[in-house]
Steps between C-alpha positions, in 0.01 A plus 500: 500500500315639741265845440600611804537936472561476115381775303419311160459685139186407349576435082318310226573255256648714277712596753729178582813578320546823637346381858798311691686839463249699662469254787888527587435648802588352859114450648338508148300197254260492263153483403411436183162601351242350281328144366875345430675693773570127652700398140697835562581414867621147357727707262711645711553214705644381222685709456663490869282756701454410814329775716146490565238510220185497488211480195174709552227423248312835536155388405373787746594750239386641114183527433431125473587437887346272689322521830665314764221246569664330204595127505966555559676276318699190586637475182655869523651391863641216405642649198697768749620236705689306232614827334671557753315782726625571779140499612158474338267757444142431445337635188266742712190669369429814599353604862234816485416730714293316774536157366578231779416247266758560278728485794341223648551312223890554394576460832288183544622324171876625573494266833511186291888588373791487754743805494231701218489839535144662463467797298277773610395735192299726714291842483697798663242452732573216660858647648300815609168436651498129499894430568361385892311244303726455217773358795278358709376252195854426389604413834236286547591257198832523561643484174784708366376814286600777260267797458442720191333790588285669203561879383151739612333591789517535770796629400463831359686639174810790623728705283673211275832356415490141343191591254292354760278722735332178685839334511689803624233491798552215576834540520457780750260309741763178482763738617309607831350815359150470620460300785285251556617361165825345592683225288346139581779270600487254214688447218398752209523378097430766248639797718696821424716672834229379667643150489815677768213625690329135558856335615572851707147344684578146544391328161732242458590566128387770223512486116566853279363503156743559253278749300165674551235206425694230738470812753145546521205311497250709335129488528300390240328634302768689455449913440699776483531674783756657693785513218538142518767328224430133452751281315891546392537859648865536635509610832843548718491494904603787638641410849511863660124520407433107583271495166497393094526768307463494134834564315419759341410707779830404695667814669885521543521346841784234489472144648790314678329165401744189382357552161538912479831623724364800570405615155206683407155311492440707211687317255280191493253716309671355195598177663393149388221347729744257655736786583190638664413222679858416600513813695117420618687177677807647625331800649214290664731263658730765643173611694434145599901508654409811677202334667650223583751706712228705687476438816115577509357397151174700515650843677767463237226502205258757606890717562544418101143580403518831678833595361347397149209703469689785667747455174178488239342833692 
């Protein structure tokens, strides 16, 4: 079961009798989300999954995060590895703008587990300005990571789809639009299209949240700014626009996804969220097929990206 190129879908708890479904997918997996998310991942094995899963605690996020100089646990490791997990994720705090100790120290205490994989809750900053460093560090320790890269600057709110201005942005400057911000080549948990972007640039695996909160990781305090819609919104990818939009605001472009057959997006405006997120799945891991056939990964994204916006203009 190894991670190798899978594009995961990010759920929660409350998500693990509908989640096997949306993971049908040749390439795909799961991560589930939360304080239990390691009970879930035993769940389905129960129940005969066997694709990768994985369990991420999210203690970076809400505002009762933690900073990432906090003690990990063993307890939440172990508790992955006899679930089940395909690999274990350590129960990261959060990694601010500018703080190496907080790196420092999830890297540092993440050395002491064989086969753990480090998460990195980072500041936007630190995969704009600071990504030189940001790489440098993580190659250094030489443990396996998975970033989460934080909604804000320096990424700049742009006209909107998603409810997210921040989010949208970074959407943009993951697809190539702004050089020097290119995707880092790690694996990417809590991501929207962004997540193709990463394994279009060499990350070894991405996870897509299944709705708008597993998609972002928003700063806190939280205000709002830039049209932003935290929580259940239902939001549909739009594959000729590579971006979530919110159902109601679909057009009457069609989608040849497994899910869809070339009907019109438009119809999931009164669509179930599992119906929603069902195409979400399909649509994302037709994109992943496409990259996988490109001969040059990166010319073959910034192609898509241009082709998108040209669409959305």
């Amino acid at each position: 079961m190894d991670l190798h190129e899978r594009l995961l879908v990010q759920v929660s708890t409350r998500d693990v009798y509908d989640a096997v479904a949306l993971a049908g997918h040749p390439g795909s997996g799961l991560v589930f989300t939360g304080q239990a998310a390691h009970d879930a991942v035993r769940m389905v094995r129960r129940r005969g999954y066997d694709g990768p899963l994985l369990a991420d605690r999210r203690r970076y996020a809400g505002s009762a995060r933690v900073r990432g100089t906090v003690r990990l646990s063993p307890d939440w490791i172990a508790d992955q590895v006899e679930s089940g997990a395909t690999a274990p994720l350590t129960d990261s705090g959060y990694i601010g703008k500018g703080d190496h100790e907080a790196l420092h120290t999830i890297l540092e205490q993440a050395l002491q587990w064989e086969g753990v994989i480090a998460v990195l809750p980072v500041h936007a900053r630190w995969v704009a300005e600071d990504r030189t460093v940001l790489l440098r560090t993580v190659t250094d320790y030489g443990v396996r990571t998975a970033l989460v890269i934080e909604d804000g600057p320096p990424y700049r709110p742009v006209p909107v789809t998603d409810g997210a201005g921040p989010g949208a942005a970074k959407m943009l400057v993951a697809a190539g639009d702004r050089p020097p911000y290119r995707p880092v080549p790690l694996p990417l948990l809590g991501a929207g299209v962004e997540a193709v972007a990463a394994l279009a640039h060499g990350a070894e695996w991405a996870a897509v949240g299944v709705r708008e909160v597993l998609r972002h990781l928003y700063p806190e305090p939280h205000e709002a700014r830039g049209g932003w819609r935290r929580g259940g919104a239902r939001s549909a990818f739009v594959p000729d626009r590579l971006e979530f939009v919110p159902v109601e605001r679909l057009r009457e472009e069609t989608c040849g996804c497994s899910s869809c057959h070339g009907r019109p997006l438009s119809r999931l405006a009164e669509a179930e969220e599992l119906e929603v997120n069902t195409h979400n799945a399909a649509a994302l891991h037709r994109l992943r097929s496409r990259l996988l056939r490109a001969t040059h990964r990166e010319r073959w994204w910034r192609d898509l990206t241009r082709n998108a916006h040209t669409t959305k203009a």
